[in-house]
N, C-alpha and C positions, 0 to 999 in steps of 0.2 A: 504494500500500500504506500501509495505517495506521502511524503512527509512536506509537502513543500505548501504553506500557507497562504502564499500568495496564487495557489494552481488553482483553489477554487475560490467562487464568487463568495461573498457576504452577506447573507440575509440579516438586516440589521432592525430589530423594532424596539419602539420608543413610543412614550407616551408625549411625547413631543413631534409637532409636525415642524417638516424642512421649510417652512414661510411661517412659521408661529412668530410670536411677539416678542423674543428673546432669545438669545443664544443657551442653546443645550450643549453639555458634552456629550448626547449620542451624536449629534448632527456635527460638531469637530470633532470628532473620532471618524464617522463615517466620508466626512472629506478626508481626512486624512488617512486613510487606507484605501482609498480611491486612487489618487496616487501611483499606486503600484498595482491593484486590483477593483475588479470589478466589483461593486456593492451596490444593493437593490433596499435603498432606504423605503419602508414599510409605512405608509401613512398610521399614525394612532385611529384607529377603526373609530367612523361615524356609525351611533347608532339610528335606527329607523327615525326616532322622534328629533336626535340632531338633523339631520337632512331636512325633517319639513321645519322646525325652527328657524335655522340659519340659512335656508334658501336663498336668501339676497345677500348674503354676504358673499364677499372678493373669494372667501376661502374655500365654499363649495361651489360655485359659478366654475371655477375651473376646474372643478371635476366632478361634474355635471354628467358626461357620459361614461364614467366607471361607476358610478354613484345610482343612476338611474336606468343606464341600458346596461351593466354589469358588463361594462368592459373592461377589464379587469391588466388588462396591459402595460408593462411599465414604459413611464418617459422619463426623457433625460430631463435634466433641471436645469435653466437657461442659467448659464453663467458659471458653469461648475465641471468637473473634470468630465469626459466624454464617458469615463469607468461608472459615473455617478449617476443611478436612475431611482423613479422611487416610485411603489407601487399602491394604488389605492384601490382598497379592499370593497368588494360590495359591502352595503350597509347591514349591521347586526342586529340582532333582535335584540332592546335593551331589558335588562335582566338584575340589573344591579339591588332593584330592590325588592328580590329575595329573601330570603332568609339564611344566613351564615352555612354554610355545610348541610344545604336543606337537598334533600335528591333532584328535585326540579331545575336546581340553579345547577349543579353538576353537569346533568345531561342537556341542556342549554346552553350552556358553556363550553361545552365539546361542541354539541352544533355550530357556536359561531365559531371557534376555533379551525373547524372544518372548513367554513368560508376562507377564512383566512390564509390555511396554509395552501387549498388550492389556486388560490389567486396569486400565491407563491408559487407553486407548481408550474402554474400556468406559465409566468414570465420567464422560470427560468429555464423550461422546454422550450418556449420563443425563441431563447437566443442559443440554445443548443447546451444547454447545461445539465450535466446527468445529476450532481452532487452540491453540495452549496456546506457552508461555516452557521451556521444561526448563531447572530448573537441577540442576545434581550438582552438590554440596556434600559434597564429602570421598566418596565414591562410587566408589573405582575399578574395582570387580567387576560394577558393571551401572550401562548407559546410558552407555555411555563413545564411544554410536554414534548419529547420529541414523538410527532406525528411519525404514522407507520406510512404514508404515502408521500414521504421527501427520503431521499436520501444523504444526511444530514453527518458528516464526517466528524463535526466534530458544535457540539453546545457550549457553550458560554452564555452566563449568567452575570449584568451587572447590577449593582445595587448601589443606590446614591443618595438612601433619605431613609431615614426611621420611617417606617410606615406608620406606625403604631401613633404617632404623634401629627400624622397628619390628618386632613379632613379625612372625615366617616365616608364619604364618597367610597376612596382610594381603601383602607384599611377594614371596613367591614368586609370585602373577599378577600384583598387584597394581601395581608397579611399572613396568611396562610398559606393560599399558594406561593406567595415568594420563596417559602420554608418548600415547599413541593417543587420549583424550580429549584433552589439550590441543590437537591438531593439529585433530581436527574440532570443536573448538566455536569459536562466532562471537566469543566473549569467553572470557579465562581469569584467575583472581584467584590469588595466594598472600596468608597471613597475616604471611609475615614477611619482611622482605626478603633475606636468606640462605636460605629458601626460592625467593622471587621468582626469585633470579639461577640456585639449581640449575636451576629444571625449565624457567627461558628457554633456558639453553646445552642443555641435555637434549634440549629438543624442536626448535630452531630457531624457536621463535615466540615473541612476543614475552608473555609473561604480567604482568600490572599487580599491583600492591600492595594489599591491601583487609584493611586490619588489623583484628584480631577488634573488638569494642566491651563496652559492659554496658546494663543494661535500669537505667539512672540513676533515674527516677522510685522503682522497686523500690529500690534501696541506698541512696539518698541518704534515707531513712527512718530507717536505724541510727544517724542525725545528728540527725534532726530529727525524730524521734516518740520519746513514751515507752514505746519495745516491753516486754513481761512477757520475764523471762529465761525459756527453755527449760527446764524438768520436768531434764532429761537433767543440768543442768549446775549447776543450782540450790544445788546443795550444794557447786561446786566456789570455792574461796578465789584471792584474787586476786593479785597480778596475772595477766591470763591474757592467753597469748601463742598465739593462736590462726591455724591454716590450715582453707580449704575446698577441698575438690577433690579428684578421684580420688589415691587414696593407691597409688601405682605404682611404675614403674620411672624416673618421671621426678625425684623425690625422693632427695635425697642425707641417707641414714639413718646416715653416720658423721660427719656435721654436725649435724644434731640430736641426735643421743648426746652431741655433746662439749658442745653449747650447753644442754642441759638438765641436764648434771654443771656447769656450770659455772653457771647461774642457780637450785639447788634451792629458791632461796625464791620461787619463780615457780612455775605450774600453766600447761601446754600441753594446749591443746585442739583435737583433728585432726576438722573435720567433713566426712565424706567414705565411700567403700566404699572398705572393707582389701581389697586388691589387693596388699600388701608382701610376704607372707611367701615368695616366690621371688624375691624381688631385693635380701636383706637376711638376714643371719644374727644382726644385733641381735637379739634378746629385748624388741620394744617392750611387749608386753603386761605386762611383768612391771615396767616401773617405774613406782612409784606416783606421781609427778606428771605423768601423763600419758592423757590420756583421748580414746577414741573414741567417739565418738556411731553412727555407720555414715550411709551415703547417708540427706538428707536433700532434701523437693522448693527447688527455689531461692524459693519464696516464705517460706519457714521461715530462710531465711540471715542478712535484716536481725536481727533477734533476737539469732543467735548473734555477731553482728558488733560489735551493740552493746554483748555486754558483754566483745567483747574489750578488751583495750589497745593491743594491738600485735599484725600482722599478718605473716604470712611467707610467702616464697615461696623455699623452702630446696631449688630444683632442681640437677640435678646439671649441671656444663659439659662437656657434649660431642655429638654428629654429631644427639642427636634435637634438645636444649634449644636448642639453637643457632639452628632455626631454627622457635621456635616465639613466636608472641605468645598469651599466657595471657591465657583469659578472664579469670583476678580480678583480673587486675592493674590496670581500672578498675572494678571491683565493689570490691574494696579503698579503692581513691581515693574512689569515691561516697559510703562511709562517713565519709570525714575522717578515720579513724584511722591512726597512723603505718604504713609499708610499711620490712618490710625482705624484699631481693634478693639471691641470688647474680647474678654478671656471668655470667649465663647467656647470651647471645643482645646483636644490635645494637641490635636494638626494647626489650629492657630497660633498654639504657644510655638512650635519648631521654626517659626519666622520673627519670634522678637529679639534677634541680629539684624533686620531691618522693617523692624514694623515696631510702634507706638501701640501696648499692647496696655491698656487700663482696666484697672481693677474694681472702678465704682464710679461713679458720674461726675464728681469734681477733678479727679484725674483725667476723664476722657475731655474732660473741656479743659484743661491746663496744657492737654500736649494738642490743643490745636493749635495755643499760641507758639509752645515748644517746637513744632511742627516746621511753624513757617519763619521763626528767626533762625533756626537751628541748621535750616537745609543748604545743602554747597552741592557740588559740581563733582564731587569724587563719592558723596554719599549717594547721589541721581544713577554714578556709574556701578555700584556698585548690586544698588536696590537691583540694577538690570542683568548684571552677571548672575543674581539667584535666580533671578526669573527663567532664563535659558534654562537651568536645567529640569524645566516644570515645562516642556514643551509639549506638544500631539504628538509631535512627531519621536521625541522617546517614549511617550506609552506605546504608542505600538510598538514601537519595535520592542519595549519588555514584554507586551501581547504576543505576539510573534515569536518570541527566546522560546516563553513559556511553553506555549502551544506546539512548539514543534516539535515534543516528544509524546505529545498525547495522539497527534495524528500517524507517527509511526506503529504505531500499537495494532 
């Protein structure tokens, strides 16, 4: 049997779509293994009731004929490696509110599954492919099983967020199967090692460490190009103390309150989708040194980075943040601009050699000021040398080291 991982394609799914409103690590993982191989990024499956809901939206209009005449064929994705296609699944029967481990929701779940993996089938006999890599990447509602009608060399399982602490959505099935994908795939990853060690003891197996990375050539621009400031912000006065990323439930909004009462001659700027207003009874809209842009694509970021000063990552400490490593947290460093942290998590602490990592709320607003008198020109070069070695492009290739004796077998 072949050992060579780049011989066959990549069946990659995600609960994240390739034109969603924020950068996922399955979607830079799955460009970056494009690259060198062919990969069939899996749209997150619409169910029956999303399709007549979102009907006039940009995101089902264009796929409108895999969606409604079950054409189920993959396309390439404008602007991305020619190896790069992504396939959308006919619509599922939505199921979700079942009841946990009830037999109905089981054998429903196989059914839509079935949808799924033949619309995988399908594309990859299209292009002449006998065998395929499946990875689930964050995926624990489908593919959490190697189907007997793929022939599937080798599984891989990622995981990149406590289930358990997130919305009831995702965790009422979801939870469990994750533990039922880890057990049958041939390899399984966590992003952060407080994750790692839950879903080892959880499942009995052993799951490896594969920590999120950044697309460095991308960020490391906001240092070394002279980007135009962004239209949105162009008019905003400096210093500006700026975050990227979904603006959620993982954000501590009575920390930013007190740190923005307490630097008013500062401007904070959040680029990201407002996701706040259930998990926060602050009034951010209403104070004026403080601006949203909304979801913006990640190639638009270097821009907004370069004209911050100082960057933050004002998450909140407890069961989700704990075990999570944040994509910006080397998108940040690839900039050179200064990083300040809550001690949210253990993978956060392994970066305070160049990250402002605070302990409680009066510390996180004392190293704003620290931040920005403190920062020079050999500390910018330095934040950007750690950054490198947090790249896509060495995950996979440890993806790849690892893998290639499982496929000899």
């Amino acid at each position: 049997m072949s050992n060579s991982f780049t011989e066959f394609p990549i069946v990659m799914l995600s609960m994240s779509r390739w034109d969603g409103d924020f950068s996922s690590a399955s979607w830079s993982l799955a460009q970056t293994f494009s690259e060198d191989q062919v990969v069939y990024y899996v749209d997150y499956p619409f169910t029956i009731i999303d399709v007549i809901r979102e009907w006039s939206t940009p995101t089902v209009k264009k796929r409108r004929q895999s969606l409604i005449r079950g054409r189920s064929k993959c396309h390439h994705i404008p602007g991305q490696h020619k190896n790069l296609k992504f396939i959308t699944p006919a619509p599922m029967l939505p199921i979700n509110w079942l009841p946990p481990d009830s037999m109905l929701y089981r054998w429903l779940s196989r059914f839509n599954n079935l949808i799924l993996f033949r619309a995988i089938k399908k594309a990859l006999k299209n292009d002449g492919h006998a065998a395929c890599i499946l990875f689930n990447s964050f995926n624990p509602l489908y593919g959490y099983y190697k189907p007997k009608n793929l022939d599937i060399r080798l599984f891989i399982y990622q995981s990149r967020d406590n289930i358990n602490a997130l919305e009831y959505y995702l965790k009422k099935h979801g939870s469990q199967l994750e533990i039922e994908a880890i057990r049958a795939a041939d390899i399984s990853y966590a992003t952060s090692k407080q994750l790692q060690k839950d879903l080892t003891d959880r499942s009995g197996k052993q799951v490896e460490f594969l920590p999120n990375a950044a697309d460095i050539p991308l960020f490391e621009t906001a240092r070394t190009e002279t980007l135009p400031s962004p239209d949105d912000i162009s008019h905003v006065k400096g210093p500006i103390i700026g975050y990227t990323g979904n603006i959620c439930q993982r954000l501590d909004y009575d920390l930013i309150k007190y740190v923005i009462s307490a630097h008013p001659d500062k401007s904070y700027v959040f680029v990201g989708p407002k996701n706040f207003y259930q998990h926060t009874d602050i009034d951010l809209d209403s104070i004026p040194n403080l601006y949203f842009t909304g979801a913006k694509n990640i190639k638009a970021l270097p821009a907004y980075l370069r004209r911050f000063d100082v960057l933050l990552l004002p998450f909140k400490c407890n069961e989700l943040t704990s075990r999570i490593y944040p994509l910006k947290i080397n998108e940040y460093l690839a900039s050179g601009k200064p990083v300040i942290s809550t001690n949210f998590s253990r993978d956060i602490q392994s970066f305070e050699e160049v990250v402002y990592i605070a302990l409680d709320k009066e510390a996180f607003s004392k190293a704003v000021q620290n931040a920005l008198d403190e920062d020079r020109e050999d500390m910018r070069i330095h934040r950007h040398q750690v950054s490198t070695e947090n790249s896509w492009k060495k995950r996979v290739e440890m993806i790849r080291k690892q893998c290639k004796s499982l496929l000899s077998k």
